[in-house]
N, CA, C and O atoms as CSV, one atom per row, in Angstrom:
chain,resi,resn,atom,element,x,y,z
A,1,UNK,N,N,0.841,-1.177,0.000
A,1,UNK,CA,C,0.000,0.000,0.000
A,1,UNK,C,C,0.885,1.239,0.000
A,1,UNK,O,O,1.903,1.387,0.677
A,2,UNK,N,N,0.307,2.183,-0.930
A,2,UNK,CA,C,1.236,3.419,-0.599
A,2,UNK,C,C,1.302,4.430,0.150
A,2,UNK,O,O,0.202,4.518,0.696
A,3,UNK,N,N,2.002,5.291,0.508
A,3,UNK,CA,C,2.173,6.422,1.810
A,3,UNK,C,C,0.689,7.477,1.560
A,3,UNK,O,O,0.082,7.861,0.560
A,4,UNK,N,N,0.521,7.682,3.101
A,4,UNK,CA,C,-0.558,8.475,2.576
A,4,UNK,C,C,-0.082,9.147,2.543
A,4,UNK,O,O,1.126,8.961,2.400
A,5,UNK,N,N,-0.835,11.169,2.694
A,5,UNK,CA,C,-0.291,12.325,2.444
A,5,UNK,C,C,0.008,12.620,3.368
A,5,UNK,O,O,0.586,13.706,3.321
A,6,UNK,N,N,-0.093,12.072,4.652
A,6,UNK,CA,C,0.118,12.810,5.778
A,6,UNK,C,C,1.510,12.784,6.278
A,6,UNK,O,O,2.182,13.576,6.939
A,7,UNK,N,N,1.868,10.896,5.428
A,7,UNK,CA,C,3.340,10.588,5.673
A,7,UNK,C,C,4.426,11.293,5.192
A,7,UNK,O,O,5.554,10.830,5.360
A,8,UNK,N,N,4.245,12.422,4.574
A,8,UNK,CA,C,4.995,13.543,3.809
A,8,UNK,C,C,5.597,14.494,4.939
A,8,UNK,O,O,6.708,15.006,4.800
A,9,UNK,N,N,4.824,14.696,6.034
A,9,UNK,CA,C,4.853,15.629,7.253
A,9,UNK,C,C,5.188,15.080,7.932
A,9,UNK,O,O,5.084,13.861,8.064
A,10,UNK,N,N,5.832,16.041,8.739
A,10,UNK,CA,C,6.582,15.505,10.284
A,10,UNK,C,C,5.607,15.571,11.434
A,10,UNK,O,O,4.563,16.221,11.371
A,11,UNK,N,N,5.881,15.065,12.199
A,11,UNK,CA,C,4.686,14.731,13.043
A,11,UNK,C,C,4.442,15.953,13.954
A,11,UNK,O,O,3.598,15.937,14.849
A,12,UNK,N,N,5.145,16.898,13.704
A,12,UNK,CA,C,4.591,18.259,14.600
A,12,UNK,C,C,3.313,18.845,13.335
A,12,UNK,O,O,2.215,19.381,13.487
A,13,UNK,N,N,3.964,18.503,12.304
A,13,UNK,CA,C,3.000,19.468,10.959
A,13,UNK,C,C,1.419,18.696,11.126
A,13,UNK,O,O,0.360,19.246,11.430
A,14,UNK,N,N,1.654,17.331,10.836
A,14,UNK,CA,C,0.242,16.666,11.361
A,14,UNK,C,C,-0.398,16.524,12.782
A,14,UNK,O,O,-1.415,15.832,12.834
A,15,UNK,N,N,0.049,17.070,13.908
A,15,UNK,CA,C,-0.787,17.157,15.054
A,15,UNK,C,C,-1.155,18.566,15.036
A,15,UNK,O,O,-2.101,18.956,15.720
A,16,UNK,N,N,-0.492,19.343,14.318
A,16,UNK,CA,C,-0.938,20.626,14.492
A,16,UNK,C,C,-1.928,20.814,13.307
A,16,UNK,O,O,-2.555,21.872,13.267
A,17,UNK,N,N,-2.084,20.073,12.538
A,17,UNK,CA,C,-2.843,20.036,11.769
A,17,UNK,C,C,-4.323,19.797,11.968
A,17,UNK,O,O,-5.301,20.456,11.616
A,18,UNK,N,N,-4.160,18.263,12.868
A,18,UNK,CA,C,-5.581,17.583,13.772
A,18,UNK,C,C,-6.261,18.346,14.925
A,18,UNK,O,O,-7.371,18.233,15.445
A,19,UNK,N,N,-4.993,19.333,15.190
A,19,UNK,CA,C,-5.843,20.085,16.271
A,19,UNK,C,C,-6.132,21.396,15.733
A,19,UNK,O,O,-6.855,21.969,16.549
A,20,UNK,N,N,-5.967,21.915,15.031
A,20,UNK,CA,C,-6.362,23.258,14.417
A,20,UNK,C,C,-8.078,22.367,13.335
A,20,UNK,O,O,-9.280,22.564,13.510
A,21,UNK,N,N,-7.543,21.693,12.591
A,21,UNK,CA,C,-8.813,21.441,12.220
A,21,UNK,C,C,-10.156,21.163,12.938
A,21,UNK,O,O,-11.286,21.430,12.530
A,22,UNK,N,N,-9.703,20.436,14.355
A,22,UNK,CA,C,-10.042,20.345,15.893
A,22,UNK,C,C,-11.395,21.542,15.724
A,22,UNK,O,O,-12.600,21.365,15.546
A,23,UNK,N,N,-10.642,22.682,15.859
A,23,UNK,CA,C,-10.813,24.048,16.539
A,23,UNK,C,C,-11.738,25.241,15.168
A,23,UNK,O,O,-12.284,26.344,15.130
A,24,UNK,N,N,-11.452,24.237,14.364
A,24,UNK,CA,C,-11.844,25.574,12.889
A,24,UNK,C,C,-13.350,25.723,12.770
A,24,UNK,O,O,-13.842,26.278,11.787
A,25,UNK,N,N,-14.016,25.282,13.662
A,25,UNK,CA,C,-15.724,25.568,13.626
A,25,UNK,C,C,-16.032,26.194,14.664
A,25,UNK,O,O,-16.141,25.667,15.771
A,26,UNK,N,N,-16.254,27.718,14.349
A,26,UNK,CA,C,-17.015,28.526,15.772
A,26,UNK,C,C,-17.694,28.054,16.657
A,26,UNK,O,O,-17.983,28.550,17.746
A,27,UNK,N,N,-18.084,26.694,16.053
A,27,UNK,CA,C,-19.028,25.889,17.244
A,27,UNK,C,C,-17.978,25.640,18.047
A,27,UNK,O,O,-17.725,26.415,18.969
A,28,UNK,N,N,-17.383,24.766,17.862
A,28,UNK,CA,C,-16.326,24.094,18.725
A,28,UNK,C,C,-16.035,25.585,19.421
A,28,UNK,O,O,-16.744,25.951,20.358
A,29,UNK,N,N,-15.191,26.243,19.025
A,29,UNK,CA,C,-14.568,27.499,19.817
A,29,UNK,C,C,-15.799,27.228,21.192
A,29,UNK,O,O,-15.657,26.707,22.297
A,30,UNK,N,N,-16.647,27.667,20.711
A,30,UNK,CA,C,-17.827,28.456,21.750
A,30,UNK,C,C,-17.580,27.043,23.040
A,30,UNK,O,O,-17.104,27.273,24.152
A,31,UNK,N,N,-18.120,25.301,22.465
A,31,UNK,CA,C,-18.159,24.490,23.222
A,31,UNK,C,C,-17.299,24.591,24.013
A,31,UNK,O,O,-17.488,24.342,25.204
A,32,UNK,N,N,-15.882,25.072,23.414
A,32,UNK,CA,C,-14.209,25.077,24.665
A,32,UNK,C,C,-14.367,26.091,25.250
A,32,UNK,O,O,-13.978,26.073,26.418
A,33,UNK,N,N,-14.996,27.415,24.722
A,33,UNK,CA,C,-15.390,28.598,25.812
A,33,UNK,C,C,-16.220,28.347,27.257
A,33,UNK,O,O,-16.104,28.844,28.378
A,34,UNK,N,N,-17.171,27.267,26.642
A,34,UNK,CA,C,-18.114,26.927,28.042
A,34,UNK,C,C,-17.759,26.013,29.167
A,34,UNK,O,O,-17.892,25.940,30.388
A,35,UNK,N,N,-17.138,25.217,27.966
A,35,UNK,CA,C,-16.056,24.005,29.140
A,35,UNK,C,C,-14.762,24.706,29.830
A,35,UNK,O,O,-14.235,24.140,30.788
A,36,UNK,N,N,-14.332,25.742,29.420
A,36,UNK,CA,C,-13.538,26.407,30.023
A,36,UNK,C,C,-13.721,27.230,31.510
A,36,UNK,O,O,-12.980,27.317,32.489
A,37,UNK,N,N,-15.213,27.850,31.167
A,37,UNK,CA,C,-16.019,28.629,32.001
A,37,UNK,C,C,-16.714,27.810,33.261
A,37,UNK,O,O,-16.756,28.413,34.334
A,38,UNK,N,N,-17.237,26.536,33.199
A,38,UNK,CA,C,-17.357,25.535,33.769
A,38,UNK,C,C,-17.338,24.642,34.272
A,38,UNK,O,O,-18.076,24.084,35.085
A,39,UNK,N,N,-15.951,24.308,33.543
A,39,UNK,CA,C,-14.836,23.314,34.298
A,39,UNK,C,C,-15.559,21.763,33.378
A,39,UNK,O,O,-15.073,21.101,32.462
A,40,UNK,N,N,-16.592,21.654,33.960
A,40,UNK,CA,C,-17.075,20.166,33.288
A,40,UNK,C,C,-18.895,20.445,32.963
A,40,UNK,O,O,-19.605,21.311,33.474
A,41,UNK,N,N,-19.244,19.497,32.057
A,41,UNK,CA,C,-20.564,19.273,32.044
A,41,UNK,C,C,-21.330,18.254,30.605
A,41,UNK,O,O,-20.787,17.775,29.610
A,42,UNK,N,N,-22.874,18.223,31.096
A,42,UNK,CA,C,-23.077,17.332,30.027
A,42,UNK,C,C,-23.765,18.108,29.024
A,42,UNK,O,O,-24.282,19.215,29.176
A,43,UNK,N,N,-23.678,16.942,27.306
A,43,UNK,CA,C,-23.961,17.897,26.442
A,43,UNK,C,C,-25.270,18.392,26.903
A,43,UNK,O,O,-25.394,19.558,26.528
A,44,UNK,N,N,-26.421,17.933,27.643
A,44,UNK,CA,C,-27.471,19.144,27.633
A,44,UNK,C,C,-27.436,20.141,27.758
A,44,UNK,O,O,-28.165,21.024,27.305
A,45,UNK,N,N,-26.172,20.202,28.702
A,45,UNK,CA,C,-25.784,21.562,29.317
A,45,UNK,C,C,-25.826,22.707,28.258
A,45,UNK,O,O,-26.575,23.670,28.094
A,46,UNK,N,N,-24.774,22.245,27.631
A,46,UNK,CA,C,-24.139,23.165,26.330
A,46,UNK,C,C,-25.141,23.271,25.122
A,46,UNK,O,O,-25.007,24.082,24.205
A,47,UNK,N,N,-26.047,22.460,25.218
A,47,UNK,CA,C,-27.517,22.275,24.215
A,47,UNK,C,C,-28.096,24.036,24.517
A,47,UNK,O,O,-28.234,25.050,23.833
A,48,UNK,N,N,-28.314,23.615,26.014
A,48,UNK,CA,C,-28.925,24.777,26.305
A,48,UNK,C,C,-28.278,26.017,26.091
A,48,UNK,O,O,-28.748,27.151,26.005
A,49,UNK,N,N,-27.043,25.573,26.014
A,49,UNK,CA,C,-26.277,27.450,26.253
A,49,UNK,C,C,-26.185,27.908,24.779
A,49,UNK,O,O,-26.335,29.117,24.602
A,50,UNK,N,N,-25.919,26.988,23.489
A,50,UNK,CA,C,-25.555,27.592,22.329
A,50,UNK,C,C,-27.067,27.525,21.456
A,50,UNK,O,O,-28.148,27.258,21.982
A,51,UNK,N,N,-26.879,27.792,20.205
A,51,UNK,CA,C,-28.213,27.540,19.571
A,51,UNK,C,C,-28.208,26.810,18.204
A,51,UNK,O,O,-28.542,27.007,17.036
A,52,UNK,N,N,-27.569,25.729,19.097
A,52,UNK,CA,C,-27.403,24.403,17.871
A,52,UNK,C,C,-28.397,23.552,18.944
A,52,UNK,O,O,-28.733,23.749,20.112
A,53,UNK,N,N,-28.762,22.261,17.714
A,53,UNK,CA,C,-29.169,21.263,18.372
A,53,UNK,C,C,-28.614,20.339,19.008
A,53,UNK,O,O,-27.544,20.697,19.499
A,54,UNK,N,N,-28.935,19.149,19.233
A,54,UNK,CA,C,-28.437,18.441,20.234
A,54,UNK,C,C,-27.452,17.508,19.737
A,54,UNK,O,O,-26.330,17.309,20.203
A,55,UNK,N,N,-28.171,16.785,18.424
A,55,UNK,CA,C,-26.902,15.937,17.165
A,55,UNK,C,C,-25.959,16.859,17.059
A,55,UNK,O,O,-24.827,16.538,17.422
A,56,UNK,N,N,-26.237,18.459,16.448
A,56,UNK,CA,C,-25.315,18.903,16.118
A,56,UNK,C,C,-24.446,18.669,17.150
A,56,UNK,O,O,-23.567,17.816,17.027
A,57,UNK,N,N,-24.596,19.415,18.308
A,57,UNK,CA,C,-23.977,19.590,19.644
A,57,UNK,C,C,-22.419,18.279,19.777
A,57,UNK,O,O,-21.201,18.337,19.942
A,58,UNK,N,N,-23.537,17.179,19.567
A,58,UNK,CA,C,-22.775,15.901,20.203
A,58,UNK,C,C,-21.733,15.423,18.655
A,58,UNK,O,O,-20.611,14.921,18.722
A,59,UNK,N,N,-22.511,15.762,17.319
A,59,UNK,CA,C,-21.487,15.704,16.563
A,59,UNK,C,C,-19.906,16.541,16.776
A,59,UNK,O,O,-18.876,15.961,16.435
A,60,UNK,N,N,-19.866,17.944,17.369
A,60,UNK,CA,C,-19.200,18.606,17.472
A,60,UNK,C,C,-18.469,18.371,18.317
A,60,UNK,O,O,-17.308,18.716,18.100
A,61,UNK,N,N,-18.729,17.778,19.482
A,61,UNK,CA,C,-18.403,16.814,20.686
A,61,UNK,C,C,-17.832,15.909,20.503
A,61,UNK,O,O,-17.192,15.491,21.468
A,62,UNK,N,N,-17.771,15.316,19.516
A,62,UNK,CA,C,-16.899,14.111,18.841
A,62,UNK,C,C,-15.850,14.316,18.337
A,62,UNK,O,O,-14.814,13.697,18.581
A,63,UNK,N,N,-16.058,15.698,17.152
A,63,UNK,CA,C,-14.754,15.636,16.883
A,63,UNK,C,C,-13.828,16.405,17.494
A,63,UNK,O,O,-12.826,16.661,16.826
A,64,UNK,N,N,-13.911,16.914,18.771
A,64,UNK,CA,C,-13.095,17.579,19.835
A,64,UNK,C,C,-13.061,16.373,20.771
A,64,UNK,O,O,-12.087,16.237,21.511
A,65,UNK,N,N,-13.626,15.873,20.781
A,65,UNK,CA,C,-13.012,14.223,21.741
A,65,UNK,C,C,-12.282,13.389,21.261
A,65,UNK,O,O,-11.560,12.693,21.975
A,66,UNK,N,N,-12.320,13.269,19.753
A,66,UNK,CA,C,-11.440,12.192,18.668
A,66,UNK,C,C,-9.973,13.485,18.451
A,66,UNK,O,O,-8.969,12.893,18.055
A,67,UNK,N,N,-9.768,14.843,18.617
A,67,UNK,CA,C,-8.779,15.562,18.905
A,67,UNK,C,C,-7.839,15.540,19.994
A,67,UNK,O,O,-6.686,15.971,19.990
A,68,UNK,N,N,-8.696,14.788,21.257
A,68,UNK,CA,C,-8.159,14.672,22.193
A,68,UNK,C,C,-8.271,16.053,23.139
A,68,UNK,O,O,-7.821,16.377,24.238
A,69,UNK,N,N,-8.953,16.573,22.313
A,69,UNK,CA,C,-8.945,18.117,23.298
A,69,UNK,C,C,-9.959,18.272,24.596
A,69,UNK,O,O,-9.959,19.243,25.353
A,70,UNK,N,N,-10.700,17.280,24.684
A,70,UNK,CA,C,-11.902,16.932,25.960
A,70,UNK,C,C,-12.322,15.438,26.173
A,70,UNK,O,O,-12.813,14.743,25.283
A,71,UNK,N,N,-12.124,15.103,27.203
A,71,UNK,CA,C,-12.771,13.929,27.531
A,71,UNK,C,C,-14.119,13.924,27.834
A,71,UNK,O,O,-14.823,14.922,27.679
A,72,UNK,N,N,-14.637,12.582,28.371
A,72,UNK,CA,C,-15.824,12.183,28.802
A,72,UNK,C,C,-16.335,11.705,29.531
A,72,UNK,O,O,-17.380,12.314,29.299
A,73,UNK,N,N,-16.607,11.049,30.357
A,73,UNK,CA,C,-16.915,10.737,31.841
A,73,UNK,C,C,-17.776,10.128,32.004
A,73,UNK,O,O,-18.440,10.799,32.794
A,74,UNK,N,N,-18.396,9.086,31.770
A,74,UNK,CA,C,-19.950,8.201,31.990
A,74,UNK,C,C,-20.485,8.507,33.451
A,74,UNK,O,O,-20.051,8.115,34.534
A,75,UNK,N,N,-21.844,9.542,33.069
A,75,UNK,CA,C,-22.067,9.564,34.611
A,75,UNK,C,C,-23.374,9.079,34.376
A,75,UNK,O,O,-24.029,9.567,33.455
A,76,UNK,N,N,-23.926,8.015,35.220
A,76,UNK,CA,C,-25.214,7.535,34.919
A,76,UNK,C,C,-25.745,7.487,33.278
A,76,UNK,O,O,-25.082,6.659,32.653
A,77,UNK,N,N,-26.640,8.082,32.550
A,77,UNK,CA,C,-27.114,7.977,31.472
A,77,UNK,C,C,-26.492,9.219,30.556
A,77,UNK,O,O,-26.830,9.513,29.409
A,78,UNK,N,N,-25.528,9.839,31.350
A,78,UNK,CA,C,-24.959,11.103,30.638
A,78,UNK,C,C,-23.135,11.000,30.691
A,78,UNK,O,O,-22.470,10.599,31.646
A,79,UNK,N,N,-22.791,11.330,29.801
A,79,UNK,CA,C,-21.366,11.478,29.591
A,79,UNK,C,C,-21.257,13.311,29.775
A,79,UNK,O,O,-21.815,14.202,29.135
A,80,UNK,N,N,-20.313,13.365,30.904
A,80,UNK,CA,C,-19.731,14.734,31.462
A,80,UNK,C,C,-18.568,14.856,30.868
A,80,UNK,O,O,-17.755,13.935,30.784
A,81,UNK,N,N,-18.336,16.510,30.213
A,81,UNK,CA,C,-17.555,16.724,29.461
A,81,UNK,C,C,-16.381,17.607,29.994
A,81,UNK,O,O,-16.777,18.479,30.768
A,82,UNK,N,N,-15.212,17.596,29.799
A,82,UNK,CA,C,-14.228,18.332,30.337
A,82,UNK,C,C,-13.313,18.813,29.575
A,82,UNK,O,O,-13.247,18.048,28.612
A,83,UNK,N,N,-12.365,19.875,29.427
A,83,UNK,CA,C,-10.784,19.400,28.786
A,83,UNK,C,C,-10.339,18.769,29.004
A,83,UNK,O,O,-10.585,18.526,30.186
A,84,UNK,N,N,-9.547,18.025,28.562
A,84,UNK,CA,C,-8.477,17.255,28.517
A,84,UNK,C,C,-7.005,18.375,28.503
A,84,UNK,O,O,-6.357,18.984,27.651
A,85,UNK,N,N,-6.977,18.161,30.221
A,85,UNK,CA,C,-5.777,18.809,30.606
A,85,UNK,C,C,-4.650,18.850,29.723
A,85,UNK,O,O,-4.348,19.786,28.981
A,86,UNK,N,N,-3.938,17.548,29.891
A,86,UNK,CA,C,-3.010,16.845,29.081
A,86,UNK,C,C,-2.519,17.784,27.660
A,86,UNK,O,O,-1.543,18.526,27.545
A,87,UNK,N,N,-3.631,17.427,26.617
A,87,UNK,CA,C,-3.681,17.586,24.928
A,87,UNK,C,C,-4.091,18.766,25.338
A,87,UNK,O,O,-3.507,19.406,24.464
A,88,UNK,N,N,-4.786,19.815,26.154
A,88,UNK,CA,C,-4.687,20.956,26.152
A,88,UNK,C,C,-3.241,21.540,26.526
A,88,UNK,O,O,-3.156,22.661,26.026
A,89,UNK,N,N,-2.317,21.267,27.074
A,89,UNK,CA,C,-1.264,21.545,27.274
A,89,UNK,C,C,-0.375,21.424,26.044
A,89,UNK,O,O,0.140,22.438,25.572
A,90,UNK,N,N,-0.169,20.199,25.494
A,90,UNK,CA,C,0.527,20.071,24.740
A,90,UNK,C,C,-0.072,20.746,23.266
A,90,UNK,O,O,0.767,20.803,22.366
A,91,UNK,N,N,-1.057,21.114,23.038
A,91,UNK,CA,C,-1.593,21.884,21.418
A,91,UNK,C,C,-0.913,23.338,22.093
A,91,UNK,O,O,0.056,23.830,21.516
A,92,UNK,N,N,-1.389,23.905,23.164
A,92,UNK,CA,C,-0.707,25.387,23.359
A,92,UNK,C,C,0.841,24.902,23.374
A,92,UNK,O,O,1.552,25.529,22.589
A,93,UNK,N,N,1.499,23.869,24.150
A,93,UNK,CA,C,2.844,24.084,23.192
A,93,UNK,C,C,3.216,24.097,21.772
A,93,UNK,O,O,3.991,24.911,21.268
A,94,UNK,N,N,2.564,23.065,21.109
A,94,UNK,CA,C,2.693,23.280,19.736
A,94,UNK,C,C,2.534,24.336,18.853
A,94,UNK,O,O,3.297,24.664,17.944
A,95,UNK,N,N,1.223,24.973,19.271
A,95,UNK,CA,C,1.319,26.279,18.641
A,95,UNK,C,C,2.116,27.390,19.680
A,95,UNK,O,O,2.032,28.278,18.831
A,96,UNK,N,N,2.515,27.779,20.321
A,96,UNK,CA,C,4.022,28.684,20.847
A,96,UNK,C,C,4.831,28.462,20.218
A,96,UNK,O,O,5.363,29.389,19.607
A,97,UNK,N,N,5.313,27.101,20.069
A,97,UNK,CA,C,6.748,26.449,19.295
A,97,UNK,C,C,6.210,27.353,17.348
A,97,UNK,O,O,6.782,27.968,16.448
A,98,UNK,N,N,4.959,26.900,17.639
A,98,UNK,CA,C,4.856,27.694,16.026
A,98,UNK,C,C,4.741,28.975,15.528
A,98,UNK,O,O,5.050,29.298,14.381
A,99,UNK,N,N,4.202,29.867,16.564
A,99,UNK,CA,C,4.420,30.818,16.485
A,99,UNK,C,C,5.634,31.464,16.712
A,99,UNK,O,O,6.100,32.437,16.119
A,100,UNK,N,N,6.046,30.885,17.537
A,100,UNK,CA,C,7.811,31.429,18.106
A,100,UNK,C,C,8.683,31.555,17.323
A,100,UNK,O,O,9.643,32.293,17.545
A,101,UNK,N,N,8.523,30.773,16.090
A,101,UNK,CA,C,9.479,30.191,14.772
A,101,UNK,C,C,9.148,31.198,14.075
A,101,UNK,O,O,10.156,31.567,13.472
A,102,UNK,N,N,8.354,31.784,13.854
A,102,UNK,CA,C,8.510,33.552,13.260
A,102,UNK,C,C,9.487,34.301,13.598
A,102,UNK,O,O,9.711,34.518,14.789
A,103,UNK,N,N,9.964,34.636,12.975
A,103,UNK,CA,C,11.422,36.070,13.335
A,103,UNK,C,C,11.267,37.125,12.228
A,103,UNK,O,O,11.911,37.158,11.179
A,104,UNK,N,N,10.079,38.190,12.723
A,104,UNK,CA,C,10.164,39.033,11.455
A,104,UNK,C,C,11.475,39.894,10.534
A,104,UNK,O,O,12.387,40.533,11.059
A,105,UNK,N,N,11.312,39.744,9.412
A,105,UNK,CA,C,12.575,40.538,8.660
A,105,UNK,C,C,12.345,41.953,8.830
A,105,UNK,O,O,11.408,42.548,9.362
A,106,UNK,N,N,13.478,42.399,8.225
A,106,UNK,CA,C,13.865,43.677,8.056
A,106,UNK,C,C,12.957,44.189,6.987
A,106,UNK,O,O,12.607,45.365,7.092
A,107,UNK,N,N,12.519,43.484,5.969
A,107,UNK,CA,C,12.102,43.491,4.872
A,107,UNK,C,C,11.328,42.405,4.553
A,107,UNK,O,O,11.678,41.263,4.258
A,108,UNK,N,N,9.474,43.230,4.710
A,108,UNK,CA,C,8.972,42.446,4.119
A,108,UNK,C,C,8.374,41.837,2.452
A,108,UNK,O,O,8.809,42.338,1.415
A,109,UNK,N,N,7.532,40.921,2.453
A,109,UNK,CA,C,7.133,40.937,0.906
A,109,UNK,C,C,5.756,41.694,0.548
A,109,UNK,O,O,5.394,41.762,-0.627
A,110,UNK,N,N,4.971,42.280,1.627
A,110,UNK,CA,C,3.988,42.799,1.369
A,110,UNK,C,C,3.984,44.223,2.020
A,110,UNK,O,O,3.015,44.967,1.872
């Protein structure tokens, strides 16, 4: 079988990749704003606070849980949502390390 495209990139280019794509839907933003503000909770919670529905909600919930950027918590008939300390730590290093790697010139092109 042959390489995919991703195997072209070094593995900082593709995690920073999975987690920015993570993050590229205002939904998501808002969901990490509330889990931020809250510490933890379940999707009803966040049903109620934004003005998406509830699939949407939990679709969006997925792919910030398959990012690694929030876990989940089985509490009785509800899964409680949190950051994920951890992969939150390490995406803000990744992007510092990426931003940091900027050194503006003397001379730009625009």
């Amino acid at each position: 079988m042959g390489a995919t495209k991703t195997d072209h990139f070094t593995e900082r280019q593709n995690q920073l990749a999975i987690l920015a794509k993570a993050i590229a839907h205002p939904a998501r933003i808002a969901i990490l704003d509330y889990l931020i503000k809250v510490d933890s909770c379940i999707c009803g919670d966040i049903v109620n606070e934004l003005p998406l529905a509830q699939p949407t909600v939990s679709q969006h919930l997925k792919e910030l849980k398959n990012a690694g950027l929030i876990k989940g918590d089985i509490e009785g008939n509800a899964i409680c949502y949190c950051i994920d300390e951890n992969t939150w730590k390490q995406f803000q290093d990744v992007l510092n390390a990426f931003f940091d790697g900027y050194t503006p010139k003397t001379k730009s092109c625009c």
